[in-house]
C-alpha positions as CSV (number, residue, x, y, z in Angstrom):
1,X,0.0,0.0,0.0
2,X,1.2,3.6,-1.2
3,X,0.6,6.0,1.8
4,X,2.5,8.6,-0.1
5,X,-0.4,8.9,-2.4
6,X,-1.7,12.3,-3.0
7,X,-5.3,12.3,-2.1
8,X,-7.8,15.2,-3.7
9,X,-11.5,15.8,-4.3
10,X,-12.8,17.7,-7.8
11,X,-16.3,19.8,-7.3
12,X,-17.8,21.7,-9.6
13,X,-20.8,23.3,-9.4
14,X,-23.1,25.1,-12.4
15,X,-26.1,26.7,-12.6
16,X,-27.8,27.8,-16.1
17,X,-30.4,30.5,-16.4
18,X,-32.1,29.2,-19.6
19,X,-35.1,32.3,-18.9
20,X,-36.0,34.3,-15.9
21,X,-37.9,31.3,-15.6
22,X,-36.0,28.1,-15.9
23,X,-33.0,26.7,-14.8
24,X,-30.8,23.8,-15.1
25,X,-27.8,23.2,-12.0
26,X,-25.3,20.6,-12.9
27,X,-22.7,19.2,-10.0
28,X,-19.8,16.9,-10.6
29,X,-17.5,15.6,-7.8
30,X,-14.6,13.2,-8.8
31,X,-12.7,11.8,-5.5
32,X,-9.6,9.9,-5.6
33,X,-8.8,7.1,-3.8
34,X,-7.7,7.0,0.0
35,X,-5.6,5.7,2.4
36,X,-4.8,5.7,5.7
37,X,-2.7,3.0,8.3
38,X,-5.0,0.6,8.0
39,X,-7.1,1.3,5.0
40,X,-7.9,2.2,1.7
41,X,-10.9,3.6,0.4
42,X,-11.6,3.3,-3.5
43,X,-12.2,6.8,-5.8
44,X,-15.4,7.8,-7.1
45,X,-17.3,10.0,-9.5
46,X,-20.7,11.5,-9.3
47,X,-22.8,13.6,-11.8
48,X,-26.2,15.1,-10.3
49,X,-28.4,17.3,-12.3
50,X,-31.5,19.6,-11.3
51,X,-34.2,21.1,-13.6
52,X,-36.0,24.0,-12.0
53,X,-38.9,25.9,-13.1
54,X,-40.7,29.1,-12.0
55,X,-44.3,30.2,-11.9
56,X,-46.6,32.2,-11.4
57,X,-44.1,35.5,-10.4
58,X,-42.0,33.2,-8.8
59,X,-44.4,31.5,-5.9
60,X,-44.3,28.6,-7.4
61,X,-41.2,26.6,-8.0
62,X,-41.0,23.0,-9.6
63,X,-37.8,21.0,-9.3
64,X,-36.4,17.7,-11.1
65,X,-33.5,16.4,-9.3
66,X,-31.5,13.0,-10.3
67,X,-28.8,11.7,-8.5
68,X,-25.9,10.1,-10.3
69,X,-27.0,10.1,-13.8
70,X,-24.3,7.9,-14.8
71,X,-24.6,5.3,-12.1
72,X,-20.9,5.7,-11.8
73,X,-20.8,5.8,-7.5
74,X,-19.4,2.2,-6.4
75,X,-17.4,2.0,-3.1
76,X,-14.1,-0.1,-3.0
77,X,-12.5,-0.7,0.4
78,X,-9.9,-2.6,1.8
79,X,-8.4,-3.0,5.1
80,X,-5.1,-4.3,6.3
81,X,-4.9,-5.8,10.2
82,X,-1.5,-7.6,11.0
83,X,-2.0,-10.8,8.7
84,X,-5.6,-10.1,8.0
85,X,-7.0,-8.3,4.9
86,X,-10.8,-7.2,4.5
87,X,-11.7,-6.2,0.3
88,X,-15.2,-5.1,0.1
89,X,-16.7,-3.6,-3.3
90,X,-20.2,-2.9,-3.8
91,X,-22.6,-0.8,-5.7
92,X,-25.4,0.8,-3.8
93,X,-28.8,2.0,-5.1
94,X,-27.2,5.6,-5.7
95,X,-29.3,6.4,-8.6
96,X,-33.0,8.2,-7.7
97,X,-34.8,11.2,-8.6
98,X,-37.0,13.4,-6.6
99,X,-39.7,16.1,-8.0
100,X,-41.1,18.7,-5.8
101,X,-43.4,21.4,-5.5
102,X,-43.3,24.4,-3.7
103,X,-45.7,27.1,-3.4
104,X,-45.1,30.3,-1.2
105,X,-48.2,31.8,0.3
106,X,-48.5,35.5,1.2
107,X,-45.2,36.5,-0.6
108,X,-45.0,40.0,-0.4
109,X,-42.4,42.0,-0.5
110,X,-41.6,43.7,2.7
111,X,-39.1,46.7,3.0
112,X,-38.3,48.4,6.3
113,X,-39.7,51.7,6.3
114,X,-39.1,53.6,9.4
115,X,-36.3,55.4,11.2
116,X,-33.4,53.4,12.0
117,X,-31.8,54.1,15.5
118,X,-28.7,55.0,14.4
119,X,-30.1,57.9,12.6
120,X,-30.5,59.7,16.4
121,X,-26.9,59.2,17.2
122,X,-26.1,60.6,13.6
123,X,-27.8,63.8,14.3
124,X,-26.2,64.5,17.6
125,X,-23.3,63.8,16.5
């Protein structure tokens, strides 16, 4: 096992503005593998996308979210323990999508409109 290993994680993160109205967010995370004394842990990637549309001046939203597109997430491991070694590599149920819908009530737009206090110590000063 190679501890001198440089280990490093790769976000990136991107949102789109198609309209004032829709919008499509992109994320990509790349980790590399990992080890410590006794272990190491396998690399992964990860591609997630989100669709999200606007209604209705904004009080309703609509969102499309999958979770790794690709179904490229598997975790490796292995451990080492004096004469013993432990592999494990498996593929969970990483892909899924969720779709929500979310409406604000009462949404108005509220601006402070009085005197702040600050504004006395300002005039005596």
């Amino acid at each position: 096992m190679n501890r001198d290993k440089l280990s490093y994680v790769l976000t990136f993160n991107n949102d789109f503005s198609l309209s004032k109205d829709f919008s499509i967010s992109t994320y990509y995370t790349y980790r590399s593998d990992f080890q410590d004394y006794i272990s190491e842990i396998g690399g992964y990637s990860q591609f997630d996308i989100r669709f999200q549309k606007r209604l209705f001046s904004k009080t309703l939203s609509m969102n499309l979210y999958v979770n790794d597109v690709f179904n490229w997430k598997k975790e490796k491991f292995e451990s080492f323990v004096d004469n013993y070694n432990f592999r494990n590599s498996r593929k969970r149920e990483t892909q899924y999508m969720t779709f929500t819908v979310q409406y604000s009530f009462n949404s108005t737009k509220k601006s402070y409109r009085g005197k702040g206090a600050a504004s006395d110590d300002l005039n005596r000063l």
